[in-house]
C-alpha atoms as an extended CHARMM CRD file, in Angstrom:
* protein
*
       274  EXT
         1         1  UNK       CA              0.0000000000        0.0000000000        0.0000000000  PROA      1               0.0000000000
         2         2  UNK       CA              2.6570000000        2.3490000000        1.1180000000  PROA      2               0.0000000000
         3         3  UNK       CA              4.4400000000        2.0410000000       -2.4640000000  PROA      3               0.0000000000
         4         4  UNK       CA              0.1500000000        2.8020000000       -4.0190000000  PROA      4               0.0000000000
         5         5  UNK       CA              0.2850000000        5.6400000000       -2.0250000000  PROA      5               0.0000000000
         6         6  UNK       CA              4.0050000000        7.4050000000       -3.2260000000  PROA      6               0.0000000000
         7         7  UNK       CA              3.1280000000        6.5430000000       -6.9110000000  PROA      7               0.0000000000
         8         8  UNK       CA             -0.1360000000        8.2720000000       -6.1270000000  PROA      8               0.0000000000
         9         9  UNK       CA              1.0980000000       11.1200000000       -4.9530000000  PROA      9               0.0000000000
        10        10  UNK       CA              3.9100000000       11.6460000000       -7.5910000000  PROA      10              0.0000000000
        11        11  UNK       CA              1.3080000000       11.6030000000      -10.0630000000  PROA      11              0.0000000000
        12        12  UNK       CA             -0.3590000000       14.2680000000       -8.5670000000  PROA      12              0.0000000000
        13        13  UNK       CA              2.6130000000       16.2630000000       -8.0400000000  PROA      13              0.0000000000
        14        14  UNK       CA              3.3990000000       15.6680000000      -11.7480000000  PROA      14              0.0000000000
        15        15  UNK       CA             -0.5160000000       16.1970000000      -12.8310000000  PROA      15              0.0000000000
        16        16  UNK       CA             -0.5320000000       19.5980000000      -10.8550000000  PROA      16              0.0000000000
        17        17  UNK       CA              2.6930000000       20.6760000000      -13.0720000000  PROA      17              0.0000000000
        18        18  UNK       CA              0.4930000000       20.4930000000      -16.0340000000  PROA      18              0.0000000000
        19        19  UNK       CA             -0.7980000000       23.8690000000      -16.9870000000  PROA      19              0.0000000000
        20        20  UNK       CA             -4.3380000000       21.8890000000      -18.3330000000  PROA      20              0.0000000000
        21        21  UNK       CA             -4.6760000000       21.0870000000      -14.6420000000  PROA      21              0.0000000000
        22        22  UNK       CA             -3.7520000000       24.7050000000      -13.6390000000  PROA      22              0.0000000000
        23        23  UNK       CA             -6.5400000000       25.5050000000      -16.6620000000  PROA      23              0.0000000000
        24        24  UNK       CA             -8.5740000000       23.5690000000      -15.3340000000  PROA      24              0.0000000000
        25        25  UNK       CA             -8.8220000000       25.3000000000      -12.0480000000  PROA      25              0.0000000000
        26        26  UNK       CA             -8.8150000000       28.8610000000      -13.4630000000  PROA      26              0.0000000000
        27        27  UNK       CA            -12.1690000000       27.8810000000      -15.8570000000  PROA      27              0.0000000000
        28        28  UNK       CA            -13.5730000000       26.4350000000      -12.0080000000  PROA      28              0.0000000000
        29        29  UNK       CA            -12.4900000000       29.8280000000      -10.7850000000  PROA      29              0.0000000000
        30        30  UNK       CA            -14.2250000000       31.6010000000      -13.3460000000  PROA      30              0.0000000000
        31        31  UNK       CA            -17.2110000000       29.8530000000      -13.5360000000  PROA      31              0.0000000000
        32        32  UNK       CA            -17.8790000000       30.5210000000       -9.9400000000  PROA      32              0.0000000000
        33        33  UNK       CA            -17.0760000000       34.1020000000       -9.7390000000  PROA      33              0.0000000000
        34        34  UNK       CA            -19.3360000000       34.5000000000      -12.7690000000  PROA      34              0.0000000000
        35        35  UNK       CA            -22.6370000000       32.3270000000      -11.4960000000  PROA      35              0.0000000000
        36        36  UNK       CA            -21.9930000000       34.7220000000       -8.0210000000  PROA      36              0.0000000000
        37        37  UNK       CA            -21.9530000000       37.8100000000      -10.5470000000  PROA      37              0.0000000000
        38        38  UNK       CA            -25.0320000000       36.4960000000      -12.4400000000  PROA      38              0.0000000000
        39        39  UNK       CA            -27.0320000000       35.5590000000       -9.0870000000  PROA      39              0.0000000000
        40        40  UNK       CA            -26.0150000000       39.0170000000       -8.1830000000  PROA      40              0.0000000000
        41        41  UNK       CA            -28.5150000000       40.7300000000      -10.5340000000  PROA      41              0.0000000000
        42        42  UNK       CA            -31.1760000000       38.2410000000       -9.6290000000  PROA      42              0.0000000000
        43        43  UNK       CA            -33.8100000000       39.3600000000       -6.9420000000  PROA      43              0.0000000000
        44        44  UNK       CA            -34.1570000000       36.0130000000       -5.0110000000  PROA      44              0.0000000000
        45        45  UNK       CA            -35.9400000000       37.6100000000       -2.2710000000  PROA      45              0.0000000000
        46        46  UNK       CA            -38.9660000000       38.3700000000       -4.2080000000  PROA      46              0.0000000000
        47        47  UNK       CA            -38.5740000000       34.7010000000       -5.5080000000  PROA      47              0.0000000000
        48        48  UNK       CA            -38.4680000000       32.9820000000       -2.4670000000  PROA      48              0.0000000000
        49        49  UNK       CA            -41.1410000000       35.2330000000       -0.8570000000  PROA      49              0.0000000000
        50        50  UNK       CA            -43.3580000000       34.5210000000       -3.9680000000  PROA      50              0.0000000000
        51        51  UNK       CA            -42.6630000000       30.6790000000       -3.6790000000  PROA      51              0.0000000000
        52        52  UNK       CA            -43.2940000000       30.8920000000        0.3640000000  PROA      52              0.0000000000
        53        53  UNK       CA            -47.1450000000       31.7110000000       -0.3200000000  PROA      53              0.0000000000
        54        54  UNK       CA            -47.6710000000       29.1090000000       -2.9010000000  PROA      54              0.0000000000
        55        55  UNK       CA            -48.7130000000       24.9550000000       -1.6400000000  PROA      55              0.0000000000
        56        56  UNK       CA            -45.5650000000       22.7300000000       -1.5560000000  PROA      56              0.0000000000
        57        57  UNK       CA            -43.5790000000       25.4670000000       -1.6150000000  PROA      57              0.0000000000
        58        58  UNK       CA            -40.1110000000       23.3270000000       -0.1410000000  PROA      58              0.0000000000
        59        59  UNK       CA            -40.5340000000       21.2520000000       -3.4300000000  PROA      59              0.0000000000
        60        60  UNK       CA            -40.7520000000       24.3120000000       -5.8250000000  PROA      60              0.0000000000
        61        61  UNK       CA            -37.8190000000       26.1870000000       -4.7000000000  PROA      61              0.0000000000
        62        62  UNK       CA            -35.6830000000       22.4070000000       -4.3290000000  PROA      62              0.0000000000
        63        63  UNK       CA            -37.0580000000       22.7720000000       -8.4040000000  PROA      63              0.0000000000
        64        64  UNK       CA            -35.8050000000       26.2340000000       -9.3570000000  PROA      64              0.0000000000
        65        65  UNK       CA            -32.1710000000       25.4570000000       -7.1240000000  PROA      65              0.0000000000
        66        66  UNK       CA            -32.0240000000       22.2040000000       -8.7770000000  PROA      66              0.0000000000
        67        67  UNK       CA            -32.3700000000       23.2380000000      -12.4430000000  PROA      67              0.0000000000
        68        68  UNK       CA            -29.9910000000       26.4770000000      -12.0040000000  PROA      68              0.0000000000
        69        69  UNK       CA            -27.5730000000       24.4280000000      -10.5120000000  PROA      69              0.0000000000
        70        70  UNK       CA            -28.0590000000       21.5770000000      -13.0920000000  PROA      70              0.0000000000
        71        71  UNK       CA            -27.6720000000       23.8600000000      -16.3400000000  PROA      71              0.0000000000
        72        72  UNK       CA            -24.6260000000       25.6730000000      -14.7360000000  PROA      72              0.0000000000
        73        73  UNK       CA            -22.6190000000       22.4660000000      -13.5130000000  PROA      73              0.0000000000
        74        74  UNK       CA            -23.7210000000       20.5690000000      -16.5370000000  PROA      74              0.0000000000
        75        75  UNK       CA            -21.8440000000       21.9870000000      -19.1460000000  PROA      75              0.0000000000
        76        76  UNK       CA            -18.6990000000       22.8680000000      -17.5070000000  PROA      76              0.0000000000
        77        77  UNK       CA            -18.7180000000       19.0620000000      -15.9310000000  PROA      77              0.0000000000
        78        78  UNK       CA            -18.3920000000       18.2160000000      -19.5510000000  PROA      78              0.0000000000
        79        79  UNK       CA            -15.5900000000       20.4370000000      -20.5400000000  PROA      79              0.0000000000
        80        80  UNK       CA            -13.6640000000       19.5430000000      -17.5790000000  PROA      80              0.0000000000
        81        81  UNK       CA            -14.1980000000       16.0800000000      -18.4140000000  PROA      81              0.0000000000
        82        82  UNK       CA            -12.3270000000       16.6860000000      -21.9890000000  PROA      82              0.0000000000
        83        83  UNK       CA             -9.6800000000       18.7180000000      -20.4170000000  PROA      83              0.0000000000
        84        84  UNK       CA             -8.8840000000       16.0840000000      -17.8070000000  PROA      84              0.0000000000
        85        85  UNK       CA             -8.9210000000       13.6260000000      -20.5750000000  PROA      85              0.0000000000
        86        86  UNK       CA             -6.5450000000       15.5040000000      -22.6400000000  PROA      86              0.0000000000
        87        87  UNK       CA             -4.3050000000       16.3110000000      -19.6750000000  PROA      87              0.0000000000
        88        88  UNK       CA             -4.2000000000       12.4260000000      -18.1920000000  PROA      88              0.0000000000
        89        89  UNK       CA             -3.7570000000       10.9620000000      -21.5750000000  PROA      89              0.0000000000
        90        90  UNK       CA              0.4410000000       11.4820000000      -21.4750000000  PROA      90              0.0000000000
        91        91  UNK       CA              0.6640000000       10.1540000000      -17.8410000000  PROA      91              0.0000000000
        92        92  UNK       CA              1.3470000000        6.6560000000      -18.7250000000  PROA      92              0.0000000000
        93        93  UNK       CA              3.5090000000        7.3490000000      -22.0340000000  PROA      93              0.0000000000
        94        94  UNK       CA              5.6230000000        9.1020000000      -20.1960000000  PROA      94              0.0000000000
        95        95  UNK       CA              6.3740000000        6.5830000000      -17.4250000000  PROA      95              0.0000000000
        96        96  UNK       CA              7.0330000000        4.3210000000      -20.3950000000  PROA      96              0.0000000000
        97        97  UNK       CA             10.2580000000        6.5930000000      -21.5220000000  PROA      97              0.0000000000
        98        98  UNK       CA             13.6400000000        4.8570000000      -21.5090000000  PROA      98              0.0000000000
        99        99  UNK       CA             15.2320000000        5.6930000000      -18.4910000000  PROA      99              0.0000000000
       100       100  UNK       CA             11.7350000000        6.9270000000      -16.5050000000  PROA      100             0.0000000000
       101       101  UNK       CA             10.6820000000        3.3060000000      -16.5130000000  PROA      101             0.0000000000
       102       102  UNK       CA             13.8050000000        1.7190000000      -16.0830000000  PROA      102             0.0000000000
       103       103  UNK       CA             14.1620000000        4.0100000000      -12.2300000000  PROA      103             0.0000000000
       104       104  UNK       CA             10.7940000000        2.6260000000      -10.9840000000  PROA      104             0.0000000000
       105       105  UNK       CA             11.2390000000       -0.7060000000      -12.1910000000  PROA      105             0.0000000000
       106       106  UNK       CA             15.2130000000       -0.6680000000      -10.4120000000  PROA      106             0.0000000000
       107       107  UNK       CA             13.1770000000        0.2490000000       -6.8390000000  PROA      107             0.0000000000
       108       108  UNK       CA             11.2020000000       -2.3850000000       -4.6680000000  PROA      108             0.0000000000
       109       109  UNK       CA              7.6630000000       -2.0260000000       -6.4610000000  PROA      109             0.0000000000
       110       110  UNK       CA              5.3720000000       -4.1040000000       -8.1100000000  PROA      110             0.0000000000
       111       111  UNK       CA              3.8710000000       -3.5320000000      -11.6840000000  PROA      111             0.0000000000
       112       112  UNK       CA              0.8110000000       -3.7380000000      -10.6550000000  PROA      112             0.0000000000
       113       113  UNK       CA              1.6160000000       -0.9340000000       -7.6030000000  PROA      113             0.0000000000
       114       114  UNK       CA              2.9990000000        1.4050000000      -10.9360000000  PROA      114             0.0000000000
       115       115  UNK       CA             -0.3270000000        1.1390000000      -12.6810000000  PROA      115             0.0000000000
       116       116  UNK       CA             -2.7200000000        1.5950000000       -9.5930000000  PROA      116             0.0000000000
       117       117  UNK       CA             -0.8230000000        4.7440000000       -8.4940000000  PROA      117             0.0000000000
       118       118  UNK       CA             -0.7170000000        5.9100000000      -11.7880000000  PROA      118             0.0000000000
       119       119  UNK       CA             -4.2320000000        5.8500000000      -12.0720000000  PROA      119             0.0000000000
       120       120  UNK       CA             -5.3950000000        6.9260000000       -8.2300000000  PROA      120             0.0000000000
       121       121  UNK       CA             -3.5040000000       10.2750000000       -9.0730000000  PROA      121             0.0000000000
       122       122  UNK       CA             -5.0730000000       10.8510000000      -12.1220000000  PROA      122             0.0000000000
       123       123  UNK       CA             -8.6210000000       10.1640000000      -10.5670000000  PROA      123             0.0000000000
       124       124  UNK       CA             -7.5450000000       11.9870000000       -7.4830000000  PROA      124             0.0000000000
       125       125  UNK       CA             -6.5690000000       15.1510000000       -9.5270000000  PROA      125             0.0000000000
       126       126  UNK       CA             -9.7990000000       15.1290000000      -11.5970000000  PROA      126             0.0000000000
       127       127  UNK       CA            -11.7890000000       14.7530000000       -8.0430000000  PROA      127             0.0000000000
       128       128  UNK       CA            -10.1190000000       17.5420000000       -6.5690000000  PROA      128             0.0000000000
       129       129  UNK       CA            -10.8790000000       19.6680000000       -9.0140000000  PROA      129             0.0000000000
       130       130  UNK       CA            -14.3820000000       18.7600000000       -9.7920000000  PROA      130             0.0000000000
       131       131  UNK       CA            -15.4460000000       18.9560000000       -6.2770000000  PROA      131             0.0000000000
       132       132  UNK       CA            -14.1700000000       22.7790000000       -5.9860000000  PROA      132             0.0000000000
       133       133  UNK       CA            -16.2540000000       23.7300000000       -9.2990000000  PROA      133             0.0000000000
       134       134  UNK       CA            -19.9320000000       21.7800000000       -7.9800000000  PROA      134             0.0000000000
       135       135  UNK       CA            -19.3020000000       22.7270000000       -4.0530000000  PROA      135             0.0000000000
       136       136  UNK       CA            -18.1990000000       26.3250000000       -4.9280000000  PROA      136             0.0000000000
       137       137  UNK       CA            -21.2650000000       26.6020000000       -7.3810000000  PROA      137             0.0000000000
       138       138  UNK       CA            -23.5190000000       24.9110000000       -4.9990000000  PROA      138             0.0000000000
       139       139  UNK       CA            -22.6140000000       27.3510000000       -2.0970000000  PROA      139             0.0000000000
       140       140  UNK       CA            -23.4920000000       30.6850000000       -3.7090000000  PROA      140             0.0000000000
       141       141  UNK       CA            -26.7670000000       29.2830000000       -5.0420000000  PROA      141             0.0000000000
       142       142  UNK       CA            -27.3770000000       27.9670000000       -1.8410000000  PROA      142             0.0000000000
       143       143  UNK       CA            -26.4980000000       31.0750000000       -0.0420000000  PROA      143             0.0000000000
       144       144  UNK       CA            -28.5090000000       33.0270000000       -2.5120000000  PROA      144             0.0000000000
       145       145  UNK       CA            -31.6730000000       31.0880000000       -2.4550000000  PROA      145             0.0000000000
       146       146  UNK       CA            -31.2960000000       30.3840000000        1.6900000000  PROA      146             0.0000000000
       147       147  UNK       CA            -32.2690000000       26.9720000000        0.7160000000  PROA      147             0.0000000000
       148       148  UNK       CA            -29.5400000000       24.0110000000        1.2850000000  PROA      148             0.0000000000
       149       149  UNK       CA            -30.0960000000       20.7010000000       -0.4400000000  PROA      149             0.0000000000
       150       150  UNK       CA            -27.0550000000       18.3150000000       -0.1670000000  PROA      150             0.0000000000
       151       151  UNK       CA            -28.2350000000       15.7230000000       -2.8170000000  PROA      151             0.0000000000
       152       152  UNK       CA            -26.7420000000       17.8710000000       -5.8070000000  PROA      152             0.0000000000
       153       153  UNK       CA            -23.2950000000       16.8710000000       -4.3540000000  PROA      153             0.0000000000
       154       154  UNK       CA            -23.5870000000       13.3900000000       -5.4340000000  PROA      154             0.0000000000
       155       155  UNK       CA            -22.2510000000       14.6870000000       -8.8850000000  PROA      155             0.0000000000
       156       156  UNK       CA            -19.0490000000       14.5470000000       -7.7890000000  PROA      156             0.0000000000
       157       157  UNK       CA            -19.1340000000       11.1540000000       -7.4020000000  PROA      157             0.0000000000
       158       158  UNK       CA            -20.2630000000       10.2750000000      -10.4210000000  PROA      158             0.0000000000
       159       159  UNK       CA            -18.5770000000       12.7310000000      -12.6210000000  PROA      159             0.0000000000
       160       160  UNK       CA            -15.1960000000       11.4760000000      -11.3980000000  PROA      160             0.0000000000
       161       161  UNK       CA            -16.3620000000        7.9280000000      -11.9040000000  PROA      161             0.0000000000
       162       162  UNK       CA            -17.5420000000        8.8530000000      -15.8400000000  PROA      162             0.0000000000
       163       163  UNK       CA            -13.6220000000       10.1010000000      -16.0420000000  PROA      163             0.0000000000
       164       164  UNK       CA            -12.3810000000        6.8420000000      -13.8690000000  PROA      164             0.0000000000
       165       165  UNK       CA            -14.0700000000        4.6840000000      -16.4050000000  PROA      165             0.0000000000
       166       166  UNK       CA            -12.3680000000        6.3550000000      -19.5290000000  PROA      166             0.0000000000
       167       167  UNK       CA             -8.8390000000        7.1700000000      -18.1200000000  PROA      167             0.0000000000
       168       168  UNK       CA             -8.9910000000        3.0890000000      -17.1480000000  PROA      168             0.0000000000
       169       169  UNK       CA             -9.4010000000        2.6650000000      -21.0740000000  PROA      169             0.0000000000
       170       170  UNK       CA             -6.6680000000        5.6340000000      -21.8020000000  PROA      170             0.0000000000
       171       171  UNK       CA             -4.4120000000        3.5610000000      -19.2270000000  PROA      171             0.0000000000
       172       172  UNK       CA             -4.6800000000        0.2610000000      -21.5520000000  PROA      172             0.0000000000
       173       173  UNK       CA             -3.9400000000        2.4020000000      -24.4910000000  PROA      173             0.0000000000
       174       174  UNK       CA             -0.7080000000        4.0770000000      -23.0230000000  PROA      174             0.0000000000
       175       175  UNK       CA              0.9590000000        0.4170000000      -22.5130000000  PROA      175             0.0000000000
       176       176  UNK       CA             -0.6830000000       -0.8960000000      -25.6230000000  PROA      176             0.0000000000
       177       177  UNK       CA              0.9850000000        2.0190000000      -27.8290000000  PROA      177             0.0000000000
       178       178  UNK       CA              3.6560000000        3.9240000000      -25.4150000000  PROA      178             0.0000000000
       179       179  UNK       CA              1.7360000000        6.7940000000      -26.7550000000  PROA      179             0.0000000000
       180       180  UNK       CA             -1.4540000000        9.6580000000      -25.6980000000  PROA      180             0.0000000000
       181       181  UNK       CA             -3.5000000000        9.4570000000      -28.9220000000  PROA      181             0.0000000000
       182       182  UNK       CA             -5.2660000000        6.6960000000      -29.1940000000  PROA      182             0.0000000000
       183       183  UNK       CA             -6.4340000000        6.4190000000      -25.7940000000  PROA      183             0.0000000000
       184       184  UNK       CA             -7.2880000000       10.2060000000      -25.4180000000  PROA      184             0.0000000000
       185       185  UNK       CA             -9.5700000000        9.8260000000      -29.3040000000  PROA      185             0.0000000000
       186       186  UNK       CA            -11.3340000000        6.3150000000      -27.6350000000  PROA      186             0.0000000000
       187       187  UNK       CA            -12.2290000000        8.2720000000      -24.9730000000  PROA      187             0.0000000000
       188       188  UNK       CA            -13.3880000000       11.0800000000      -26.6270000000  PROA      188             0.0000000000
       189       189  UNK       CA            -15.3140000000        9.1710000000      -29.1560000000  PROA      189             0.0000000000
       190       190  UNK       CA            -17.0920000000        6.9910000000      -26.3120000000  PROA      190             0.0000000000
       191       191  UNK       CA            -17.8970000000       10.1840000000      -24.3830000000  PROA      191             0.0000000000
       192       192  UNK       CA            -19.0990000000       12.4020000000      -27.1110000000  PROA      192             0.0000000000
       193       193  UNK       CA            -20.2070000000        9.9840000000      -29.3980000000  PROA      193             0.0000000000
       194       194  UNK       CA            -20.2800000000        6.4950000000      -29.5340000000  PROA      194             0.0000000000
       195       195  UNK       CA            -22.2630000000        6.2250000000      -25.6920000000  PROA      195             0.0000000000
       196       196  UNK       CA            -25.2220000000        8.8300000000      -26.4510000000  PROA      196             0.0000000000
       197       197  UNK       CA            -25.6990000000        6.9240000000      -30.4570000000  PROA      197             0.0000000000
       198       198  UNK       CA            -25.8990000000        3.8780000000      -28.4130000000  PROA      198             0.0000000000
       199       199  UNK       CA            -27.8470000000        4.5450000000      -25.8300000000  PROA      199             0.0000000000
       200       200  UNK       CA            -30.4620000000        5.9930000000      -27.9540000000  PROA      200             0.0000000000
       201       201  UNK       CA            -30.6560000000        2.9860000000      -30.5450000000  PROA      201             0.0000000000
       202       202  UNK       CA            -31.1110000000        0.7840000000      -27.1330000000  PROA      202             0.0000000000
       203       203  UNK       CA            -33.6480000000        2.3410000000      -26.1400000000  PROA      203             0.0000000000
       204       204  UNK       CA            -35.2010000000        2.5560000000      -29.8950000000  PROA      204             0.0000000000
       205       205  UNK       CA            -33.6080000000       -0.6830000000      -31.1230000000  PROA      205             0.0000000000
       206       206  UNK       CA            -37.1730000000       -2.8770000000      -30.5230000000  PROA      206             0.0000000000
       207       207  UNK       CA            -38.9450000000       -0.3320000000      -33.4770000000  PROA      207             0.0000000000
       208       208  UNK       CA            -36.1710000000        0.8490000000      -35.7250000000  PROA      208             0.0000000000
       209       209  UNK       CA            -33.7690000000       -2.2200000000      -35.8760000000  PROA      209             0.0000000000
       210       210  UNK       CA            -36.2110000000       -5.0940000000      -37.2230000000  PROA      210             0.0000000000
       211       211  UNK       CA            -33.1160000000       -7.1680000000      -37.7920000000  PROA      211             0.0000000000
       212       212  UNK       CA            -32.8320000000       -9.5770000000      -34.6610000000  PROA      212             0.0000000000
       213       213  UNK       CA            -28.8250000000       -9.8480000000      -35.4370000000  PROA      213             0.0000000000
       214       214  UNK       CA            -28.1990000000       -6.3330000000      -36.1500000000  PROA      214             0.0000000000
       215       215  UNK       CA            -30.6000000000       -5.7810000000      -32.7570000000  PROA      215             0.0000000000
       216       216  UNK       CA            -28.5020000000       -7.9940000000      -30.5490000000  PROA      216             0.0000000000
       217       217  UNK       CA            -25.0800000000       -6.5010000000      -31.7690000000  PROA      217             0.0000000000
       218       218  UNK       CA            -26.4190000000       -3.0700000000      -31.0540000000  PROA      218             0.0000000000
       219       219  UNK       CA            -27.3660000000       -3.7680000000      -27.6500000000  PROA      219             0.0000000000
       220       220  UNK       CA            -24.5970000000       -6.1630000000      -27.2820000000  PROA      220             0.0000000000
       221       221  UNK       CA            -22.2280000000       -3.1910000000      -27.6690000000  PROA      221             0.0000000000
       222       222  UNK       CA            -24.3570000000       -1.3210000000      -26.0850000000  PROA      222             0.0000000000
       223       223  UNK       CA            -23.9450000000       -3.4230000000      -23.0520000000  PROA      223             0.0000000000
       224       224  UNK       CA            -20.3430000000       -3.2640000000      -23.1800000000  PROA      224             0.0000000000
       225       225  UNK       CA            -18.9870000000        0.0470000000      -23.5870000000  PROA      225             0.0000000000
       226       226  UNK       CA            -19.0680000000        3.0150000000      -20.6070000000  PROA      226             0.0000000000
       227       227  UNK       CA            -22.4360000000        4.5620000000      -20.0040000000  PROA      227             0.0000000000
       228       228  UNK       CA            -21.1510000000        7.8820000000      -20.0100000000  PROA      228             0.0000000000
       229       229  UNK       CA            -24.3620000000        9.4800000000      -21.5090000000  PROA      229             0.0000000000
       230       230  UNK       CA            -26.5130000000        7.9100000000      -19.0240000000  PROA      230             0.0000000000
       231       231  UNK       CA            -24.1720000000        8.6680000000      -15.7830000000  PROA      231             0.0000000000
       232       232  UNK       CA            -23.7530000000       12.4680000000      -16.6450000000  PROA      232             0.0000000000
       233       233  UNK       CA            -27.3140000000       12.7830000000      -17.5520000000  PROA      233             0.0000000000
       234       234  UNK       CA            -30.0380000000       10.8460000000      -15.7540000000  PROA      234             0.0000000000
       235       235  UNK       CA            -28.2700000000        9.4420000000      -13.1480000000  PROA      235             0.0000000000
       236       236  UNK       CA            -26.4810000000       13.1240000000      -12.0750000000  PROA      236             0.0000000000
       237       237  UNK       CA            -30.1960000000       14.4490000000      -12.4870000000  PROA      237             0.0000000000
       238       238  UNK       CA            -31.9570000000       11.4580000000      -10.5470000000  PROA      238             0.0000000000
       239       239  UNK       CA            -29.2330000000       11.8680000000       -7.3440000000  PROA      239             0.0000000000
       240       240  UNK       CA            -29.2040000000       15.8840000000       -7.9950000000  PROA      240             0.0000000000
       241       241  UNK       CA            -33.2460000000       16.0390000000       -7.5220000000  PROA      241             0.0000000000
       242       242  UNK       CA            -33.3220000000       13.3930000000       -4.3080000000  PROA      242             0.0000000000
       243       243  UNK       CA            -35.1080000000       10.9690000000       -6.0090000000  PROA      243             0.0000000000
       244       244  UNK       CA            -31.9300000000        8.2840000000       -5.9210000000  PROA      244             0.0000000000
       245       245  UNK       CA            -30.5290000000        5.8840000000       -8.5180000000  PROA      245             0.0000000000
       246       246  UNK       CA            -33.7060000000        4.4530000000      -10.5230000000  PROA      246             0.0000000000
       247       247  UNK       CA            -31.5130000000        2.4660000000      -12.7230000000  PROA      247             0.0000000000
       248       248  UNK       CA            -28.4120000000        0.6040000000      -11.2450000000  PROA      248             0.0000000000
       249       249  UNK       CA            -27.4070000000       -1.2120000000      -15.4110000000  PROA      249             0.0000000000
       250       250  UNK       CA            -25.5390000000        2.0590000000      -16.4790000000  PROA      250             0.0000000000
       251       251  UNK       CA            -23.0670000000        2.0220000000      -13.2070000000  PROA      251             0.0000000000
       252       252  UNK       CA            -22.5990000000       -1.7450000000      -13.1850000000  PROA      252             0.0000000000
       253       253  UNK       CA            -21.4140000000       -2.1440000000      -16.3770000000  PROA      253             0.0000000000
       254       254  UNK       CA            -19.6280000000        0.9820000000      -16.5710000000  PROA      254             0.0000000000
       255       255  UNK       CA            -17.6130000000       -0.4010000000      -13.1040000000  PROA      255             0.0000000000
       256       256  UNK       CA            -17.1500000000       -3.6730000000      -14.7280000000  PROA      256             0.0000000000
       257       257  UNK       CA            -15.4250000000       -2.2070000000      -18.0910000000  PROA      257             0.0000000000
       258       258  UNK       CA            -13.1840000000       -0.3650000000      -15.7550000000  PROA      258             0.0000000000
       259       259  UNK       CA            -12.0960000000       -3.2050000000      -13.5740000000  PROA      259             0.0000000000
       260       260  UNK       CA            -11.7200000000       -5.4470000000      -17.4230000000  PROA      260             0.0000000000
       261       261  UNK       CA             -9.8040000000       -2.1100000000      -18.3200000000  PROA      261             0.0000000000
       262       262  UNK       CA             -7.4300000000       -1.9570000000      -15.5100000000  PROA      262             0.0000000000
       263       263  UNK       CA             -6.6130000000       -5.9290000000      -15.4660000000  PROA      263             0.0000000000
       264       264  UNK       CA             -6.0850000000       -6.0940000000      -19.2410000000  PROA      264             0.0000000000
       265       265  UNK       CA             -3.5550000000       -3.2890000000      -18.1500000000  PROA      265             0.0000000000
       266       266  UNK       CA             -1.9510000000       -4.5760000000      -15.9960000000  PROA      266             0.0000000000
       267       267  UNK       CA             -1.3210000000       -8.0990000000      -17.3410000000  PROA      267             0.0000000000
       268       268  UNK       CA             -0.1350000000       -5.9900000000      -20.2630000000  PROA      268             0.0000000000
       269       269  UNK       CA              2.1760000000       -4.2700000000      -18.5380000000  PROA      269             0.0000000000
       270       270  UNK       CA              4.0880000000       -7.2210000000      -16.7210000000  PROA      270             0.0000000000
       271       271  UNK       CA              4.3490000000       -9.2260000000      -20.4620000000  PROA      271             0.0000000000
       272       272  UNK       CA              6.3560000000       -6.4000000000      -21.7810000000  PROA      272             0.0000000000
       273       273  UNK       CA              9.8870000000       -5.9220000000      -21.6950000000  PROA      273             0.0000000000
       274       274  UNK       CA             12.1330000000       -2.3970000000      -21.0260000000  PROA      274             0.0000000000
């Protein structure tokens, strides 16, 4: 563990040398000053006092909160997700340099300890920073609207596991290739592409896919790839509004291409020679 945790925090250090990390903080930085700047103008007093007089009043303002703090965090969730991408797609090429790889491998740790510290830092980096952008955003709305709901904070979780899933595929590419492109243009095709096509033929495959082959190929890869689509849209909205996870089949198989992603990587990575 002690070895995990020094590769982990390495890769942190190294991460927070990046200036797409540092980037990625300043857009956080922005984005809050400007929602406290744009709340500023609003007059949430009249708001709240008009919402106070009307029946089930707690559940209409939990609405309005909700859905400013949805179509703020939503977008910038997403570009953080690409910068993070494009940021953690050169941490495992560069371990792989001649003379990088040949000083870990010469001290008393594991393969296996290289790759799981490589990819806690990454994931650590990308939580750090997306929990600053939705608690900071979350405060001032809070604040402004006196009305505290601690559900939205779920997104955290889930939008660092939508970027745990794809850096485990951008960690498999790295070894595979010793380089950042392929992994960082599989990830960016899954997320931006590939998952929301898929999950809309899935859930239109029974009425416009009358083939039964093409059908089960559809949902077969359906089945198989990363929900990202799903977890940064209904499952972020389902947690953010209180009403929990209605449907568990997006995170399961999401969890279970990232623990195939991470062993395929590391059985990789002790075949290969340096």
């Amino acid at each position: 563990m002690r070895n995990i945790y020094l590769i982990t925090r390495f890769t942190i250090k190294e991460a927070m040398a990046r200036k797409v990390f540092l980037f990625f903080a300043a857009i956080s930085v922005l984005a809050i000053l400007l929602t406290a700047l744009l709340l500023s103008f609003f007059d949430t007093e009249s708001i709240i006092s008009v919402v106070g007089n009307q029946p089930g009043n707690n559940m209409i303002l939990k609405n309005i909160v909700t859905t400013l703090e949805m179509m703020i965090t939503a977008p910038l969730s997403g570009l953080c997700l690409l910068l993070a991408i494009f940021a953690s797609s050169s941490f495992i090429p560069i371990l792989l340099e001649k003379g990088t790889i040949d000083l870990f491998l010469s001290k008393p740790v594991s393969r296996a300890q290289l790759i799981y510290g490589k990819f806690l830092g990454g994931t650590i980096v990308v939580l750090v920073n997306i929990a600053f952008l939705v608690i900071g955003i979350w405060l001032i709305i809070s604040i402004k609207f006196s009305y505290w709901d601690a559900a939205f904070l779920w997104s955290v979780l889930i939008i660092t596991f939508t970027f745990a899933v794809l850096y485990s595929l951008i960690v498999l590419c790295g070894i595979l290739t010793r380089g950042s492109m392929l992994g960082m243009m599989l990830a960016y095709f899954i997320f931006l592409i590939l998952s929301p096509v898929m999950a809309l033929l899935n859930n239109k495959a029974d009425t416009l896919i009358k083939n039964d082959v093409v059908r089960n190929i559809v949902k077969g890869i359906y089945y198989f790839i990363p929900k990202t689509s799903e977890l940064m849209g209904k499952t972020i909205t389902d947690l953010a509004t209180g009403m929990g996870i209605a449907e568990l089949q997006p995170l399961i198989s999401s969890f279970l291409f990232l623990i195939l992603m991470m062993y395929l990587s590391i059985i990789l990575f002790r075949k290969k020679d340096f």
